[in-house]
Residue frames relative to the residue before (quaternion, step in Angstrom):
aa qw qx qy qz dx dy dz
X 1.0000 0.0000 0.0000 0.0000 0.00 0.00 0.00
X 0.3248 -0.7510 0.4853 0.3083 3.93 -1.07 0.17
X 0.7225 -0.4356 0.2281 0.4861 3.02 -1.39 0.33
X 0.3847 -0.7366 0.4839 0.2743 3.82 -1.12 0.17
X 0.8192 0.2455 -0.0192 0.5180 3.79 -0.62 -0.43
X 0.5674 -0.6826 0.4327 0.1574 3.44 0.62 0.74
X 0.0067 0.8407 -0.5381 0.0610 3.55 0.83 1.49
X 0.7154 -0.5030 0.3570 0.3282 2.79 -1.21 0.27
X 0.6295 -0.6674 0.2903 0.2721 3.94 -0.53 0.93
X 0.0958 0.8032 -0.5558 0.1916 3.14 0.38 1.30
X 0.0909 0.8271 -0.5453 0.1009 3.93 -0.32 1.71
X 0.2371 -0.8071 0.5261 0.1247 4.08 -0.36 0.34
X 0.1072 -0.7345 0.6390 0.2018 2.93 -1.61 0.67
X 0.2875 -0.8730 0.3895 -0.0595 3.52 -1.25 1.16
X 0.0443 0.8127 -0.5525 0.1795 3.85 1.57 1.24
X 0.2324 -0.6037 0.7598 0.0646 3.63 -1.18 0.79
X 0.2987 -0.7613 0.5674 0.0957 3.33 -1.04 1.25
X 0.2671 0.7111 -0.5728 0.3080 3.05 0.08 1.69
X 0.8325 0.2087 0.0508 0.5106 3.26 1.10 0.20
X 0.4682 -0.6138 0.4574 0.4413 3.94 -0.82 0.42
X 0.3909 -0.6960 0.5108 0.3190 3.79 -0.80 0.43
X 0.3555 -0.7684 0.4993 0.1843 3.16 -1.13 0.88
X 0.7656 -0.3313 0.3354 0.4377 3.54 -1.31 -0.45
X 0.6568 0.5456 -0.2931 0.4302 3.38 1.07 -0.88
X 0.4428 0.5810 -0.3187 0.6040 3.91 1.56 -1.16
X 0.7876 0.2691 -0.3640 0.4180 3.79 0.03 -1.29
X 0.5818 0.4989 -0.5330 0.3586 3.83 0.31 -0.29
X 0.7529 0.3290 -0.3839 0.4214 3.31 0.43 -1.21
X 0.4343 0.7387 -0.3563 0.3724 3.84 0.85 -0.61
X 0.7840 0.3024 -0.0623 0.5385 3.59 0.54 -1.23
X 0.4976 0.4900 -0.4854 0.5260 3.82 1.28 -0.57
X 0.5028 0.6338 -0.4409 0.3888 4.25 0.96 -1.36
X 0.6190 0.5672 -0.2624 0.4758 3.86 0.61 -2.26
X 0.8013 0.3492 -0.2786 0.3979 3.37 -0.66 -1.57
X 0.7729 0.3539 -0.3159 0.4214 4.12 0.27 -0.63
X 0.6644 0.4457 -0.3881 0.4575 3.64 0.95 -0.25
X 0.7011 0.4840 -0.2696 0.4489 3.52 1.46 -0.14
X 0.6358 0.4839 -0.4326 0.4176 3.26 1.48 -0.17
X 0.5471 0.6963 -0.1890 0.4244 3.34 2.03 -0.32
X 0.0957 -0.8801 0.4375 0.1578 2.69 2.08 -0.19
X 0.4824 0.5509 -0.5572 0.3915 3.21 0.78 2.11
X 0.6327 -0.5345 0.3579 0.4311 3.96 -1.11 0.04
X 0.1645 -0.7154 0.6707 0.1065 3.63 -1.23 0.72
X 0.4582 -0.6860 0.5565 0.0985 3.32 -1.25 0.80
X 0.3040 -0.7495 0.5703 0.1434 3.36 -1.45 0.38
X 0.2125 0.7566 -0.6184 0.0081 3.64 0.18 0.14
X 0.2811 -0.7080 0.6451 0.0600 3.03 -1.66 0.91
X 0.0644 -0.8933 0.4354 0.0905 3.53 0.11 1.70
X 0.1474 0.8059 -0.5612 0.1181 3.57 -0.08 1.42
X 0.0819 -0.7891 0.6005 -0.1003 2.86 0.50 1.86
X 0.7293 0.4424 -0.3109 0.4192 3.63 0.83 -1.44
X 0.3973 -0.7282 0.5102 0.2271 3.75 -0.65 1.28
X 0.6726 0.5667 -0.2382 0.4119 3.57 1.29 -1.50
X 0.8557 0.3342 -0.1082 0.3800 3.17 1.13 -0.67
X 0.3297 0.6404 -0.3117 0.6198 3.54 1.64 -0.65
X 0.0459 -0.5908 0.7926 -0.1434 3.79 -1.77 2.06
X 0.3371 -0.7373 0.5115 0.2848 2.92 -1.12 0.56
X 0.4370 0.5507 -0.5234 0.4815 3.51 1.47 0.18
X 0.6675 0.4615 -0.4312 0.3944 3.89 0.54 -0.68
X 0.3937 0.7116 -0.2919 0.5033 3.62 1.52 -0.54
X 0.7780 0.3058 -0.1878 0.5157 3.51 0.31 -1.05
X 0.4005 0.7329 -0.3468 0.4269 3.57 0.77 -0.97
X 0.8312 0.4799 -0.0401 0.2779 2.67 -0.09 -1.69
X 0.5807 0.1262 -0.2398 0.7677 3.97 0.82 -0.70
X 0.5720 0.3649 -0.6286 0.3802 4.19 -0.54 0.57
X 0.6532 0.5428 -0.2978 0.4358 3.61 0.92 -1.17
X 0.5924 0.6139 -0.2070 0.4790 3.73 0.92 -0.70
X 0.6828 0.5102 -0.1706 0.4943 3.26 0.76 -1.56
X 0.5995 0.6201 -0.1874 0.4700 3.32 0.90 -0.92
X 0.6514 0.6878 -0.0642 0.3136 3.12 0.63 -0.97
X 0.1430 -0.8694 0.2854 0.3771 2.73 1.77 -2.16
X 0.3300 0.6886 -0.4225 0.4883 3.00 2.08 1.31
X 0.0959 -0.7148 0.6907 0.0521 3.47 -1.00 0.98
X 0.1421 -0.6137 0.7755 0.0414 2.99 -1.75 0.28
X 0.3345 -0.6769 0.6412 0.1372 3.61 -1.66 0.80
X 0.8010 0.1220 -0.1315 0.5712 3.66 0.44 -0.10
X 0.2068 0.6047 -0.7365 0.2216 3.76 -0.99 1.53
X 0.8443 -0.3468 0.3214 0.2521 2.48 -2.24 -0.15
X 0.7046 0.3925 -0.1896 0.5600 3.32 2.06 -0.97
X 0.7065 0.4069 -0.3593 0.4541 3.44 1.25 0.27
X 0.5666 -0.5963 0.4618 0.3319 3.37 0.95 -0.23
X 0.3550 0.7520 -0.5475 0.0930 3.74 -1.12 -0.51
X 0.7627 -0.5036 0.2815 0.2924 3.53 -1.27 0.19
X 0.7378 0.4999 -0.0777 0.4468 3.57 1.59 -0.28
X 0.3231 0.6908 -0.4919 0.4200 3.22 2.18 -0.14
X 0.4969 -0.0739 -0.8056 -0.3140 0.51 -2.63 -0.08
X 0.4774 -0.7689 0.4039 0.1334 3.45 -0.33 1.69
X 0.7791 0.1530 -0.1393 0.5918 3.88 1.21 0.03
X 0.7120 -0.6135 0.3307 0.0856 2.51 -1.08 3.00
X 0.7928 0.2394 -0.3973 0.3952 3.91 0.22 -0.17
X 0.1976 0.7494 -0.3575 0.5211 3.25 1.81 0.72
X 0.7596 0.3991 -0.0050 0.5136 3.36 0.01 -1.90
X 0.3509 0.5585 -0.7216 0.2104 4.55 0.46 0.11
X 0.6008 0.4376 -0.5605 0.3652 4.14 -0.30 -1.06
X 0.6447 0.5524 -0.3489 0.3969 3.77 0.45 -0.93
X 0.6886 0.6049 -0.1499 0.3707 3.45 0.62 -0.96
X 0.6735 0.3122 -0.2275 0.6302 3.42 1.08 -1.28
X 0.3552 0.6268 -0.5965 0.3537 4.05 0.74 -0.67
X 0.6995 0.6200 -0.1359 0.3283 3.58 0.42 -2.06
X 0.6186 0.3675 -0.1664 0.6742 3.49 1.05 -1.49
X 0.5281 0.5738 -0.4677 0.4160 3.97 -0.09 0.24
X 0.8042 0.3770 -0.0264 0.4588 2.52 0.43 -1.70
X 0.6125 0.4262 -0.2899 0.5993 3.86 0.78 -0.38
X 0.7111 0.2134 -0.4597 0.4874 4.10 0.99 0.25
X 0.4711 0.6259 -0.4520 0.4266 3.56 0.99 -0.43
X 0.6440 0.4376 -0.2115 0.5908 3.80 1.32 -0.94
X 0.4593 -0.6988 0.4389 0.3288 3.71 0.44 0.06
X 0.3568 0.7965 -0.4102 0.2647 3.72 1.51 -0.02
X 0.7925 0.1933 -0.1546 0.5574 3.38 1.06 -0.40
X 0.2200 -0.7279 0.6454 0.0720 3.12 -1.96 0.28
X 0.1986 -0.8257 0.4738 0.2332 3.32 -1.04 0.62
X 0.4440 -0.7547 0.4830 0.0032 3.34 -1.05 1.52
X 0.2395 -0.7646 0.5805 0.1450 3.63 -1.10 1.18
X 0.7187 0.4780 -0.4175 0.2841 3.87 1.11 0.00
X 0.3877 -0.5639 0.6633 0.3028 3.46 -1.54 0.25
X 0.7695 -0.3732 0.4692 0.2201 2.72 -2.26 0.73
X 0.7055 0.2298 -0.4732 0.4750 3.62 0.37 -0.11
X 0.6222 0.5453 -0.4272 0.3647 4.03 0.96 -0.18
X 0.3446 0.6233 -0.3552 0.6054 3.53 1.83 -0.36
X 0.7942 0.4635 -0.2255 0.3217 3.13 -0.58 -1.63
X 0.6832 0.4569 -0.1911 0.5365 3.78 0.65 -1.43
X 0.7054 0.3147 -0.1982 0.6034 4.25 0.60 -0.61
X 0.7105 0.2746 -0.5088 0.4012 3.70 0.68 0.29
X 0.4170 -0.6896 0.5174 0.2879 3.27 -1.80 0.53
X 0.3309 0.8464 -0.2576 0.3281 3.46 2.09 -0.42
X 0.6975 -0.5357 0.4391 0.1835 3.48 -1.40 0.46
X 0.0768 -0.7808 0.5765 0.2280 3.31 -0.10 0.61
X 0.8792 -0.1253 0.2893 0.3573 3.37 -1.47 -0.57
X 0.8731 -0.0259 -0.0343 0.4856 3.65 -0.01 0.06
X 0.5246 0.7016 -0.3379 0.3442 3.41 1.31 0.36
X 0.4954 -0.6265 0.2287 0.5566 3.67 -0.45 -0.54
X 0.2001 0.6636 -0.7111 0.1181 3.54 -1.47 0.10
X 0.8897 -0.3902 0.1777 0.1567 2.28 -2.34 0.00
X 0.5828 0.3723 -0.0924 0.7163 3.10 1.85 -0.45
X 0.2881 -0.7352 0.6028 0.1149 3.61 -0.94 1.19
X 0.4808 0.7991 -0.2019 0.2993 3.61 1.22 0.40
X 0.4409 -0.6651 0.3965 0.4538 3.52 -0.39 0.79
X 0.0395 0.7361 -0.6755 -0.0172 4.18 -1.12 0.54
X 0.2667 -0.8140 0.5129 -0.0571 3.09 -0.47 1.82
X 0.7753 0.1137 -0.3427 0.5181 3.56 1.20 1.53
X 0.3954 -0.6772 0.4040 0.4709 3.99 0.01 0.57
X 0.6797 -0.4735 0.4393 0.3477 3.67 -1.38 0.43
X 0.1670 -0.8491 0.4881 0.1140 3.05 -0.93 1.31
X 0.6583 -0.6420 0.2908 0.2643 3.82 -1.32 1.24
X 0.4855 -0.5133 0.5204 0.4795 3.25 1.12 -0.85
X 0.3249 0.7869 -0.5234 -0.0351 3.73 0.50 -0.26
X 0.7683 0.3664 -0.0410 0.5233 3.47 1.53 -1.55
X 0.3150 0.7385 -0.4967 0.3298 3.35 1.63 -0.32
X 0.2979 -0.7026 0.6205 0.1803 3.62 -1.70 0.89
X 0.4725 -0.6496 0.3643 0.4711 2.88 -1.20 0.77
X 0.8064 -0.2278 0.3026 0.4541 3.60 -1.48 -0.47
X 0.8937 0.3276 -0.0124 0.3063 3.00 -0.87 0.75
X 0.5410 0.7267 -0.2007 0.3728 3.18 1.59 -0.65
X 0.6633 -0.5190 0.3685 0.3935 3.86 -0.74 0.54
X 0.3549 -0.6996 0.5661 0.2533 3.64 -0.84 0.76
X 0.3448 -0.7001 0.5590 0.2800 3.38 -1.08 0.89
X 0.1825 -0.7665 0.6135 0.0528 3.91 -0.49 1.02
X 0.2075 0.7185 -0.6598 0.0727 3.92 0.16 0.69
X 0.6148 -0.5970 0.3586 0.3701 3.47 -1.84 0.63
X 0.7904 0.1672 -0.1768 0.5621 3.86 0.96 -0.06
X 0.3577 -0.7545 0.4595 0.3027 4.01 -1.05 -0.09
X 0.0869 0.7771 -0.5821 0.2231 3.65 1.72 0.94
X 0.8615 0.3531 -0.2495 0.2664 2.83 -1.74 0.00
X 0.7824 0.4384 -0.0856 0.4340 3.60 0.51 -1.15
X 0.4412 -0.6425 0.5911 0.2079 3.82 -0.93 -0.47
X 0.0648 0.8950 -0.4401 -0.0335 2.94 0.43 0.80
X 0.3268 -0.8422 0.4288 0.0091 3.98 -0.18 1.35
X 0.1446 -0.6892 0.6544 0.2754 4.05 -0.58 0.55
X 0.1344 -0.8068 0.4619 0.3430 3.04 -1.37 0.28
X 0.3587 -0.8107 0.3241 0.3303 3.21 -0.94 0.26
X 0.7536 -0.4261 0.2855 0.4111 3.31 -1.90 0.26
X 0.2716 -0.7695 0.4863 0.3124 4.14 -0.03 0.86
X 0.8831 0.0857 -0.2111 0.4102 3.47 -0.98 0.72
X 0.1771 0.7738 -0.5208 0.3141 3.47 1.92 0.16
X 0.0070 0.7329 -0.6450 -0.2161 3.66 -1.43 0.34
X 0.4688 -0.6351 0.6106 0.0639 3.31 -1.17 1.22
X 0.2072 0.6331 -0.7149 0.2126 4.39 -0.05 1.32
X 0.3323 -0.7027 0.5979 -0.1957 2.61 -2.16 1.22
X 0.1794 0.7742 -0.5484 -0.2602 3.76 -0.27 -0.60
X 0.0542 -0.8339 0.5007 0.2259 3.57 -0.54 1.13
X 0.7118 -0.6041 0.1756 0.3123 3.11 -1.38 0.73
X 0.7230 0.3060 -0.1948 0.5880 3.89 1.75 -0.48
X 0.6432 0.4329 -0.3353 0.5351 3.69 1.39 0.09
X 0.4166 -0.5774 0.6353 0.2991 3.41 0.60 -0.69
X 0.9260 -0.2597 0.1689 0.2157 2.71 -2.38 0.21
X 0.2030 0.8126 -0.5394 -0.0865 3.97 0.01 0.90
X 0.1455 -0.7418 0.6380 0.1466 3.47 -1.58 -0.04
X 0.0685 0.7586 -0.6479 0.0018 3.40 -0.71 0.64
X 0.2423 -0.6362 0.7051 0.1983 4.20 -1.33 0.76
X 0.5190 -0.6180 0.5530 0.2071 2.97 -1.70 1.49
X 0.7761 0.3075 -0.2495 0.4908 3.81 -1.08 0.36
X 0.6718 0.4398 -0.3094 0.5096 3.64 1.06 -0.08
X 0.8264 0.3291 -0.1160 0.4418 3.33 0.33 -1.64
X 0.7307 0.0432 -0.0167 0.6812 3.36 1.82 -0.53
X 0.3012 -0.6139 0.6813 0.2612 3.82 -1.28 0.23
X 0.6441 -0.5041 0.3599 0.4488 3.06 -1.88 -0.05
X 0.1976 -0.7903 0.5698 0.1084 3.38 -1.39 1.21
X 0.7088 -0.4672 0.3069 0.4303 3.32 -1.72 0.26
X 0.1428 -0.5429 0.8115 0.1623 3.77 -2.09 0.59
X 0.8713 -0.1286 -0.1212 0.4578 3.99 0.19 0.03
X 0.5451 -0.6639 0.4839 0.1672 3.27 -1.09 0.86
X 0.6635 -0.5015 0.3490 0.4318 3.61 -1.39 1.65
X 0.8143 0.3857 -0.2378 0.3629 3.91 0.32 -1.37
X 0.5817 -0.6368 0.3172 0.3942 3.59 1.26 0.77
X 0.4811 0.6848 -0.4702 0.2802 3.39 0.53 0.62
X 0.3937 -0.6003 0.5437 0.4349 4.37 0.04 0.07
X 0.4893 -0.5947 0.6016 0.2122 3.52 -1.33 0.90
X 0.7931 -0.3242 0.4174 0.3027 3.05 -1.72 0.36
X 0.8448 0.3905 -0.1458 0.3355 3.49 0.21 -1.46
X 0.4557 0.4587 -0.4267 0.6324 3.53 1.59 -0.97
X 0.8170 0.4116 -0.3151 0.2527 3.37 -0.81 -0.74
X 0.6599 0.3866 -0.4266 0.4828 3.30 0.94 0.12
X 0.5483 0.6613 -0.3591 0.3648 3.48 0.96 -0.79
X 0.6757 0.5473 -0.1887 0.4563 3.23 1.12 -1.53
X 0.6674 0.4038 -0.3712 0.5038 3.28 0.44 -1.31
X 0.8585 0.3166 -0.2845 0.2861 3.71 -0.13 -0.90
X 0.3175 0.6300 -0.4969 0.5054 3.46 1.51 0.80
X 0.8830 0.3418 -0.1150 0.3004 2.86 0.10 -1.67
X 0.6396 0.4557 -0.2730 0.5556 3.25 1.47 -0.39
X 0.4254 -0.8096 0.3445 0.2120 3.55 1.12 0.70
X 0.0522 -0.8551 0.4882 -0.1666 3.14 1.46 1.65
X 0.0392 0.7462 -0.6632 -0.0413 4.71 -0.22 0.07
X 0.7441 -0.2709 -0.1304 0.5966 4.07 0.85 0.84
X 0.2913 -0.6451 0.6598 0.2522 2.86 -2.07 0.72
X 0.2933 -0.6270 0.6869 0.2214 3.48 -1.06 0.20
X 0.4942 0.5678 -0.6288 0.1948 3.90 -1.13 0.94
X 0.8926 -0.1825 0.1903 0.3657 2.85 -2.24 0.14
X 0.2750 -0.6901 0.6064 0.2836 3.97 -1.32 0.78
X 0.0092 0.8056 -0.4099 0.4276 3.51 1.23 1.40
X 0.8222 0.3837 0.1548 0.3908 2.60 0.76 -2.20
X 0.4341 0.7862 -0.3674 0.2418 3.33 1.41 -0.31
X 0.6856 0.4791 -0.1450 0.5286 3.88 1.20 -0.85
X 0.5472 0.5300 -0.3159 0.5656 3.14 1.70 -0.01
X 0.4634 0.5972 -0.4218 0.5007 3.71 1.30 -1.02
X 0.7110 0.4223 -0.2586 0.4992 4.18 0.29 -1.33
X 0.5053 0.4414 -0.5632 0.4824 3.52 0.45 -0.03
X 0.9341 0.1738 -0.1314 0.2827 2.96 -0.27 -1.60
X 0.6041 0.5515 -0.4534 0.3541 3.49 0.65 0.91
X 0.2899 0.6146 -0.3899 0.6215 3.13 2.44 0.64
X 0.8277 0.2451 -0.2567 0.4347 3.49 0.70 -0.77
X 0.4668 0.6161 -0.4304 0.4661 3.75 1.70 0.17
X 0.5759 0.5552 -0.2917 0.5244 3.82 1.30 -0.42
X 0.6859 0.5136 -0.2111 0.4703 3.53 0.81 -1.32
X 0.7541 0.2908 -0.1668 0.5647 3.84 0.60 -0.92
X 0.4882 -0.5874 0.5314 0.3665 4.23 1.10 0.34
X 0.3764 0.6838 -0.5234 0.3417 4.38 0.71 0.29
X 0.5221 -0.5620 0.5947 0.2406 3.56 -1.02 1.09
X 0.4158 -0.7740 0.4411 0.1830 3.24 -1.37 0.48
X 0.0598 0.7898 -0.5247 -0.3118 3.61 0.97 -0.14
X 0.7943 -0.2030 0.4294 0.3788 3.24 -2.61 0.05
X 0.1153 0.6822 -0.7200 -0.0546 3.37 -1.51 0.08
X 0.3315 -0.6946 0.6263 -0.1242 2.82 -1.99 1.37
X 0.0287 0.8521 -0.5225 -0.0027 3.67 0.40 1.22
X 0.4580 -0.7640 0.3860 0.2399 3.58 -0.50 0.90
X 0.2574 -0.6534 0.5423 0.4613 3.60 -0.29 -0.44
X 0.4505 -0.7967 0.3719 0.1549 3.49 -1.62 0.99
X 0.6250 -0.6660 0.3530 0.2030 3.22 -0.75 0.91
X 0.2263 0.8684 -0.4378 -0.0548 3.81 0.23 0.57
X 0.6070 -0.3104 0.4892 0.5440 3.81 -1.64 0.02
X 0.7621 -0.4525 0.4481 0.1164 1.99 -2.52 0.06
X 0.5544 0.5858 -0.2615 0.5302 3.08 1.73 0.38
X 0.3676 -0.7204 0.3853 0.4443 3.21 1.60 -0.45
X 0.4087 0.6682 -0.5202 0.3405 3.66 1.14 0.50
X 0.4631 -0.6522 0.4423 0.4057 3.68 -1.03 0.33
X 0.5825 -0.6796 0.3350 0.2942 2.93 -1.11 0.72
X 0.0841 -0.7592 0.6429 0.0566 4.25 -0.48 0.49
X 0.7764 -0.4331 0.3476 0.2981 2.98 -2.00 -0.13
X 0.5307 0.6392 -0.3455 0.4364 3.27 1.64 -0.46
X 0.4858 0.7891 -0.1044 0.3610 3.66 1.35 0.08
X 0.2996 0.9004 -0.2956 0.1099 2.56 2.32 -0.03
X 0.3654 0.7500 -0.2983 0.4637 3.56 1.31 -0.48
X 0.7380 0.2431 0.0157 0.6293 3.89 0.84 -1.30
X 0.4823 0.6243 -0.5569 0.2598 3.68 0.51 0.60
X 0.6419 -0.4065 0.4514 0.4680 3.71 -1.33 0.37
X 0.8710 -0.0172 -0.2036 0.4467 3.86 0.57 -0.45
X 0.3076 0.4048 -0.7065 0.4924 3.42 0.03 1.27
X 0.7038 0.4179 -0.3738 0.4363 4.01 0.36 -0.97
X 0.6918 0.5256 -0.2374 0.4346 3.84 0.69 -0.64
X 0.6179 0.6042 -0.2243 0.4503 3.59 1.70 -0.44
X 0.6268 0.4270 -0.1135 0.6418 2.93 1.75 -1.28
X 0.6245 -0.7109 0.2709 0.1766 3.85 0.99 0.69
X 0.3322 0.7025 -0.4383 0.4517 3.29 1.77 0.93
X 0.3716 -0.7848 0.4469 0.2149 2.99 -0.68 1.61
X 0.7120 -0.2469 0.3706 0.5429 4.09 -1.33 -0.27
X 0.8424 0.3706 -0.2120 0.3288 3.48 0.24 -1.61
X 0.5618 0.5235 -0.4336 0.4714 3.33 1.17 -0.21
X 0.5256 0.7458 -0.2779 0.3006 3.55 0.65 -0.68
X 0.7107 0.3671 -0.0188 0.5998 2.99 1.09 -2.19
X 0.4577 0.6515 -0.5172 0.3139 3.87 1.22 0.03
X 0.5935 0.6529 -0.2373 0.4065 2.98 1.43 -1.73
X 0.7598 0.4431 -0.4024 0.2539 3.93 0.70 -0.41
């Protein structure tokens, strides 16, 4: 469902310190600033260091200096506090399983014995940057159904979700429309454009998708602004904004910033980061010229 009565403008920004941000982070970063301020509402900071292996706390810092710089503010982080913390995601796990409970107690999930290379080797599907039906980043390969119950079957209710994959499933042939606010009109069919994908990961960590859903529920998020990367991710998690009773907010996918190859841009980009570009003596405003 969406948000009702027109709360008050509550948008977020969301950099995982895994890396120096790049030009592409600051476009979508500052597109976040400029609409929560013409909304003359409050943006957030969350710091998603979900990944344990991969998450620095120098990239951590970076990150709100690199920002600041920039001439992005935010009213509620990890360094300002606010009413919705704790404002960094490896903070927020009790929150996370609550979610996974509830989504097996609901039969929404399942728990899954394959790996990505058994996925990967039984799908005939698109991976990530390849062609298909979708020209879109997909941040897991389409899954076959190997562990899927059948209909109907007994939820498995165990006291933790270690060890296992644990998979939502989705609605087959279900379509999943939208209208974002800088792409326009999207549509994506469940079991086609995507299989069922991960909510927590074999080495106990929360997936990608629970954790955003959650955080921006509970942190009373009404639009996100990011990357059109992310657009097939938006249909995940409004499969799982239906499943857990979560408002839907507005969304705003940016367009994506690429090299000179036309590749998107990534962390591997170090060349185009906020501080490789700030070393070499490029002011804020030049930066933001570039968007």
């Amino acid at each position: 469902m969406n948000q009702s009565l027109n709360p008050p403008y509550r948008g977020r920004l969301a950099p995982s310190p895994t890396g120096h941000l790049h030009l592409g982070h600051a476009r979508t970063f500052w597109a976040a600033y400029e609409r929560a301020s013409a909304a003359g509402g409050v943006l957030v900071l969350r710091d998603e260091d979900l990944d344990p292996a991969r998450s620095r706390d120098e990239f951590a810092a970076a990150m709100l200096e690199d920002l600041r710089w920039l001439g992005v503010g935010w009213q509620e982080g990890p360094d300002v506090g606010g009413a919705f913390g704790p404002y960094r995601q490896s903070e927020r796990r009790g929150l996370y399983l609550e979610a996974w409970a509830r989504l097996v107690r609901s039969g929404h999930v399942y728990p899954c014995v394959c790996s990505r290379r058994d996925i990967a080797r039984a799908a005939s599907a698109p991976h990530e940057g390849q062609a298909g039906a979708r020209q879109l980043q997909d941040d897991e390969p389409h899954y076959t159904g190997t562990c899927r119950p059948v209909a109907g079957a007994e939820p498995r209710a165990p006291a933790a979700p270690a060890g296992l994959n644990w998979r939502f499933r989705v609605p087959d042939g279900g379509e999943i429309v939208f209208e974002d606010l800088k792409q326009g009109r999207q549509g994506f069919v469940a079991g086609r454009d995507f299989g069922d994908f991960v909510v927590w990961r074999r080495d106990d960590v929360p997936a990608y998708q629970l954790a955003v859903v959650v955080d921006d529920a509970l942190m009373r998020i009404t639009e996100v602004v990011r990357g059109a990367d992310l657009l097939k991710s938006t249909a995940r998690q409004m499969l799982l904004q239906r499943a857990l009773g979560y408002p839907t907010p507005a969304y705003f996918h940016c367009d994506l910033v690429t090299d000179e190859r036309g590749e998107r841009l990534a962390k591997r980009h170090e060349s185009l980061s906020l501080r490789a570009l700030r070393a070499a003596g490029v002011t804020p405003e030049e930066v933001r010229a570039r968007f």
